[in-house]
C-alpha positions as a LaTeX table, in Angstrom:
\begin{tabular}{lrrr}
\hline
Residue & $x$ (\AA) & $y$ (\AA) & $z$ (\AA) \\
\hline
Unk1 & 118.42 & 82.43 & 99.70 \\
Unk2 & 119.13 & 83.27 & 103.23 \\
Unk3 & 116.90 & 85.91 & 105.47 \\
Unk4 & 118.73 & 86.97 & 108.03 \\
Unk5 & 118.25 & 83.46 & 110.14 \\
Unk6 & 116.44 & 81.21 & 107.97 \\
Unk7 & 116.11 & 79.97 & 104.65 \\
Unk8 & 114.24 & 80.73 & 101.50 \\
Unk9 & 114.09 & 79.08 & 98.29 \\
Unk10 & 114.76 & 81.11 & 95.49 \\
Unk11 & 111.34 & 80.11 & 94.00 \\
Unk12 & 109.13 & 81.19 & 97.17 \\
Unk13 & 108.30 & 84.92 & 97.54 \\
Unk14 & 108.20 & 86.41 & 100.99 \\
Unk15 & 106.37 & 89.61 & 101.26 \\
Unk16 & 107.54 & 92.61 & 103.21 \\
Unk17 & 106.41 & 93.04 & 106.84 \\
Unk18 & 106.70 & 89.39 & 108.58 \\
Unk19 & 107.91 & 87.55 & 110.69 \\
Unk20 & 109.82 & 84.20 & 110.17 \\
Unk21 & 111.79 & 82.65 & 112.89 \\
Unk22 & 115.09 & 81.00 & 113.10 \\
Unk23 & 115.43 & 78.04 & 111.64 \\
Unk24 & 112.81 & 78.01 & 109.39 \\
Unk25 & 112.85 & 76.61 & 105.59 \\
Unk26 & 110.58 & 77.74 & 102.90 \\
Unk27 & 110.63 & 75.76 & 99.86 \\
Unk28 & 109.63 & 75.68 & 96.51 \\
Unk29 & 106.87 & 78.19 & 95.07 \\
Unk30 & 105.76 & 78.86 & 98.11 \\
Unk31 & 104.46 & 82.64 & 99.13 \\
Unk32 & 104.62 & 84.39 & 102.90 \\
Unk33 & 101.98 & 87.47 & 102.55 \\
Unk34 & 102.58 & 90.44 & 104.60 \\
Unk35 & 101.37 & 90.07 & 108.04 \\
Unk36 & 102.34 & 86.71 & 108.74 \\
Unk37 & 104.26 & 85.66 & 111.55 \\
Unk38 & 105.76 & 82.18 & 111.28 \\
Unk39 & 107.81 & 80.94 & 114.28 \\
Unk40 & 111.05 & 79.01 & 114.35 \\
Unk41 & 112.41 & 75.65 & 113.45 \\
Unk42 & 109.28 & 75.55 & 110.92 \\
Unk43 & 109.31 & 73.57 & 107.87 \\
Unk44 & 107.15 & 74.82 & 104.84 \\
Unk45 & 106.77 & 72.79 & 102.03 \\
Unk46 & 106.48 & 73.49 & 98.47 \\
Unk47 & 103.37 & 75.22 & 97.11 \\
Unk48 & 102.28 & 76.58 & 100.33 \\
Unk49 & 100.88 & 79.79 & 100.94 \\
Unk50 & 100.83 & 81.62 & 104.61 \\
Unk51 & 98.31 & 84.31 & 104.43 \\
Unk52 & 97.72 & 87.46 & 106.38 \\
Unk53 & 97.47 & 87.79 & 109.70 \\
Unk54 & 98.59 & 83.89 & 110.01 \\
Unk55 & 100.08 & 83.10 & 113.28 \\
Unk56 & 102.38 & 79.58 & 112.60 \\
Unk57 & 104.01 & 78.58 & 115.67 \\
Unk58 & 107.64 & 77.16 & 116.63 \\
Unk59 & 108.14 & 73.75 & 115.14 \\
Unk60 & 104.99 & 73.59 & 112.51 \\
Unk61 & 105.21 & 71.27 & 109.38 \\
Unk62 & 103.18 & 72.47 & 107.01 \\
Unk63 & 103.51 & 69.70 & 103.63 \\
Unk64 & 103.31 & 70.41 & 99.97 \\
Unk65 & 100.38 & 72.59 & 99.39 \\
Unk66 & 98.92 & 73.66 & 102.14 \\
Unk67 & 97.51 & 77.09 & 102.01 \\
Unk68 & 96.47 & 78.50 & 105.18 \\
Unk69 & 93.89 & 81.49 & 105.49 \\
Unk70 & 93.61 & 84.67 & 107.42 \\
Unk71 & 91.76 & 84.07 & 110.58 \\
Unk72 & 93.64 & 80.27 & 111.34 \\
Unk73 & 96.17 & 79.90 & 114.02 \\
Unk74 & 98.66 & 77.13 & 114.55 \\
Unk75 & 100.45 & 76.73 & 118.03 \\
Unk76 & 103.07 & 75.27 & 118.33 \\
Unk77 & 104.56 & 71.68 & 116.60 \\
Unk78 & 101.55 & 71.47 & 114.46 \\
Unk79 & 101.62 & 69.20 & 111.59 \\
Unk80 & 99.30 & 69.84 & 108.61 \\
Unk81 & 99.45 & 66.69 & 105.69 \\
Unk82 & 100.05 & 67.37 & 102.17 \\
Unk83 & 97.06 & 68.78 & 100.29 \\
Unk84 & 95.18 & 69.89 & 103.72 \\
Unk85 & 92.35 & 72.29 & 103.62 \\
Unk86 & 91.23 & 75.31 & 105.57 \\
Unk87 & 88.44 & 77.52 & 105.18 \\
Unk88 & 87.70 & 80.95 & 106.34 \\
Unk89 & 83.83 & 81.35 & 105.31 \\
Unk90 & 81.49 & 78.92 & 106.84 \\
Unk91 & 78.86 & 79.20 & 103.27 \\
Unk92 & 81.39 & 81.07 & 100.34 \\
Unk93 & 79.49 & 82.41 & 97.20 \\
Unk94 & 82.12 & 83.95 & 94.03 \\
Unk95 & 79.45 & 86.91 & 93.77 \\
Unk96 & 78.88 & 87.61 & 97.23 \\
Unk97 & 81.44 & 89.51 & 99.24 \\
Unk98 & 81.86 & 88.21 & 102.77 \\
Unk99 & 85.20 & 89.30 & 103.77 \\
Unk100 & 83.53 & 90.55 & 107.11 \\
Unk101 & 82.28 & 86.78 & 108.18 \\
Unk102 & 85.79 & 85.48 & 108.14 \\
Unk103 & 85.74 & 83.15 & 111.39 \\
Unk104 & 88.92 & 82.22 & 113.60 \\
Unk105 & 90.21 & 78.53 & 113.24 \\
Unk106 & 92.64 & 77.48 & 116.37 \\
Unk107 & 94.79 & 74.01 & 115.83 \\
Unk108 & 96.41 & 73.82 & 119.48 \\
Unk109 & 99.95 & 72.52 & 120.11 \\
Unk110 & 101.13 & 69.45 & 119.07 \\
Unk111 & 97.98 & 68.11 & 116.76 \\
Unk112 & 97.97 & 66.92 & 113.41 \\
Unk113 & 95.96 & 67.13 & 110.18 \\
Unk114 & 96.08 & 64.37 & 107.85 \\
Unk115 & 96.58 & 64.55 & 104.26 \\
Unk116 & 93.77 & 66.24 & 102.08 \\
Unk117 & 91.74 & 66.67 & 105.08 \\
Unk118 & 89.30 & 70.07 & 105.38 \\
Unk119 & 88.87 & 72.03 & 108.40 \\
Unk120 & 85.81 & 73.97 & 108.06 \\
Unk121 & 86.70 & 77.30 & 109.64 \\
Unk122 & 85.33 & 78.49 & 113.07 \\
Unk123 & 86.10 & 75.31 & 115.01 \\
Unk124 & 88.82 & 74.61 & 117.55 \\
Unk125 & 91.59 & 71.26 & 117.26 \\
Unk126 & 92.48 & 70.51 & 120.92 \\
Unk127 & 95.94 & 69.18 & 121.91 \\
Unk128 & 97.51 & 66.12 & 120.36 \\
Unk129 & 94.39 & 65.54 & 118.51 \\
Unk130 & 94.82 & 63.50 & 115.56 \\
Unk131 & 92.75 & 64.25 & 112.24 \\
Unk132 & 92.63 & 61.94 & 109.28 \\
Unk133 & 93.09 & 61.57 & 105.98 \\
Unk134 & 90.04 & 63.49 & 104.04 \\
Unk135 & 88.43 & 64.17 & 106.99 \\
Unk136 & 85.85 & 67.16 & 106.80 \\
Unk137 & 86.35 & 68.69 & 110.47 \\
Unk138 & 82.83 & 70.53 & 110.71 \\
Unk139 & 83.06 & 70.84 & 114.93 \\
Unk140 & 85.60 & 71.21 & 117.72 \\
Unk141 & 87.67 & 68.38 & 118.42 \\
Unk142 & 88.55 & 67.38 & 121.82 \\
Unk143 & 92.43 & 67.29 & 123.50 \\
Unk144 & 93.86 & 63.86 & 122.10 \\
Unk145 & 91.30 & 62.82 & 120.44 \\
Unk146 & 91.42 & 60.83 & 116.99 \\
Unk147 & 88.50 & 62.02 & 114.29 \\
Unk148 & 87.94 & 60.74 & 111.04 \\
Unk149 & 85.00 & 60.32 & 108.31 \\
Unk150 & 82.69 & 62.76 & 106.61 \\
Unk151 & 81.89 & 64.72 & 108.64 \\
Unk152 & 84.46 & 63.94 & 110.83 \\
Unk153 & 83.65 & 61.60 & 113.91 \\
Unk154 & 85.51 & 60.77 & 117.05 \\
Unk155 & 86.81 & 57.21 & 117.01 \\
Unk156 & 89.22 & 57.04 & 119.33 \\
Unk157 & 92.03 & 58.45 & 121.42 \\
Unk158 & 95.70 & 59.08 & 120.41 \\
Unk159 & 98.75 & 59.59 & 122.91 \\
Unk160 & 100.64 & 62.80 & 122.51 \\
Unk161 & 103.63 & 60.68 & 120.92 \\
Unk162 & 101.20 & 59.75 & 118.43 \\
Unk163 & 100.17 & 55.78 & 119.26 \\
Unk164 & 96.60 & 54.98 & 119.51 \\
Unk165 & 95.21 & 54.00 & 122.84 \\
Unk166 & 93.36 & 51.36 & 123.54 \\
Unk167 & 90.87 & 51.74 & 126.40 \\
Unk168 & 88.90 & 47.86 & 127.30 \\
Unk169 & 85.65 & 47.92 & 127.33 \\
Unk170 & 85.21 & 48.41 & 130.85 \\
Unk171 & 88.73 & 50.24 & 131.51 \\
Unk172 & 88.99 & 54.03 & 132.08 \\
Unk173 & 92.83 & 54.10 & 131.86 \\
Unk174 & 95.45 & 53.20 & 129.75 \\
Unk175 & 99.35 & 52.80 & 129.00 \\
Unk176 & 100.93 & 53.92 & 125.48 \\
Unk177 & 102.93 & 51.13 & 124.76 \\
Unk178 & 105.40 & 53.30 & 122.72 \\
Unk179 & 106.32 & 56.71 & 125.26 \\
Unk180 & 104.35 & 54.50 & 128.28 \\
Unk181 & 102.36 & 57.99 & 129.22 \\
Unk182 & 99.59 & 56.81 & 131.10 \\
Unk183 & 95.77 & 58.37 & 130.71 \\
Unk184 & 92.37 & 57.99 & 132.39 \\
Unk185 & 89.36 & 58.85 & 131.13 \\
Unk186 & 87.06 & 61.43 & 133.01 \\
Unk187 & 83.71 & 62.67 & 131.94 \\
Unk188 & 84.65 & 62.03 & 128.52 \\
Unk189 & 87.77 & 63.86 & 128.69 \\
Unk190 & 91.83 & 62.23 & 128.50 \\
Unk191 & 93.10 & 63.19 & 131.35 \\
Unk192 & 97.19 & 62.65 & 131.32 \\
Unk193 & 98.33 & 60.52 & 134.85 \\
Unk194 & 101.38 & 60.24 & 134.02 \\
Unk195 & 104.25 & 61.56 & 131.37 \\
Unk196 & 107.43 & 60.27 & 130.72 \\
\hline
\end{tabular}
C-alpha cells in the first residue's frame, strides 16, 4: 500500500494521527499507534511496533521485532538489531499500575543496538555508540563508546563509520583505518580531531 509518500505493507496497520516521512517502508505485521512520528528514509521491519508518542528519526533501521515504547526517542540514523528490547518502567509489576513512572529513553544520532539487546529505560545512548548483542544497558553510555556484557560495560571505543579503535597502551589518539577519522582521548571522553 502506498501513504501518500511512503510505503506500507498490506499486513502492517498504521493508526490515524501520525506522522511517517518520505521514504519510509513498513513491513510485515507491523503496527504505527497514533501519536507516532517516524521520520523519512526509515526502514521498519516486520513485527515491529512504534508506540505513542515515539519520536523515530530520518534514516532509523529498526529490524524484525523491535517494539519501541512511549517515552523512547531515536535521532536520527539509529539502528536497533533484530529482537532489541526497550523498557519504559524501571521495576514493572502485572498488578500494579505505573503508567505515571514511565521514564524517557534517548538513543542519539547515529548509534546502534545490537541484536536482542535490552535498554533499561531512563538512560541516555550517546553518539555513534555501539551496543552489543544481549547487552542489558542499565546506565548512560558515552558518545562512541562500545558496551557490552550483563550489565553492560564499556570496552572500548568505536569510530562513527563503525570500526573499532584501537588506542596503545600509552596512546591518547588514534586513526580509523577504514574512514581514517582521527580521535584523541580527553578526560575520558573521544574527542573527534579530524573527519573525513
Amino acid at each position: 500500500m502506498k501513504y501518500e509518500d511512503y510505503f506500507v505493507h498490506e499486513s502492517s496497520y498504521i493508526d490515524s494521527d501520525v506522522e511517517i516521512g518520505e521514504g519510509t517502508k513498513i513491513w510485515h505485521f507491523s503496527h504505527v499507534l497514533a501519536g507516532a512520528k517516524i521520520g523519512k528514509n526509515c526502514i521498519i521491519g516486520q513485527n515491529a511496533c512504534v508506540e505513542r508518542g515515539v519520536v523515530v528519526g530520518d534514516g532509523c533501521k529498526l529490524q524484525n521485532n523491535v517494539s519501541v515504547y512511549k517515552g523512547v526517542t531515536l535521532e536520527d540514523g539509529v539502528f536497533c538489531g533484530p529482537s532489541c528490547v526497550f523498557t519504559n518502567v524501571y521495576n514493572p509489576r502485572a498488578f500494579v499500575e505505573r503508567k505515571h513512572e514511565f521514564r524517557s529513553t534517548f538513543v542519539k544520532r547515529g548509534a546502534t543496538i545490537g541484536a536482542n539487546a535490552t535498554i533499561v529505560c531512563g538512560v541516555t545512548i550517546g553518539r555513534y555508540a555501539l551496543v552489543a548483542a544481549g547487552a542489558v544497558v542499565k546506565s548512560d553510555v558515552p558518545d562512541y563508546a562500545v558496551v557490552a556484557g550483563v550489565p553492560a560495560r564499556q570496552v572500548g571505543w568505536v569510530c562513527k563509520c563503525g570500526t573499532p579503535l584501537g588506542f596503545a597502551s600509552e596512546e591518547l589518539e588514534a586513526t580509523c583505518t577504514h574512514c581514517g577519522n582521527g580521535y584523541r582521548l580527553e578526560d575520558g571522553d573521544l574527542i573527534v580531531i579530524k573527519e573525513l
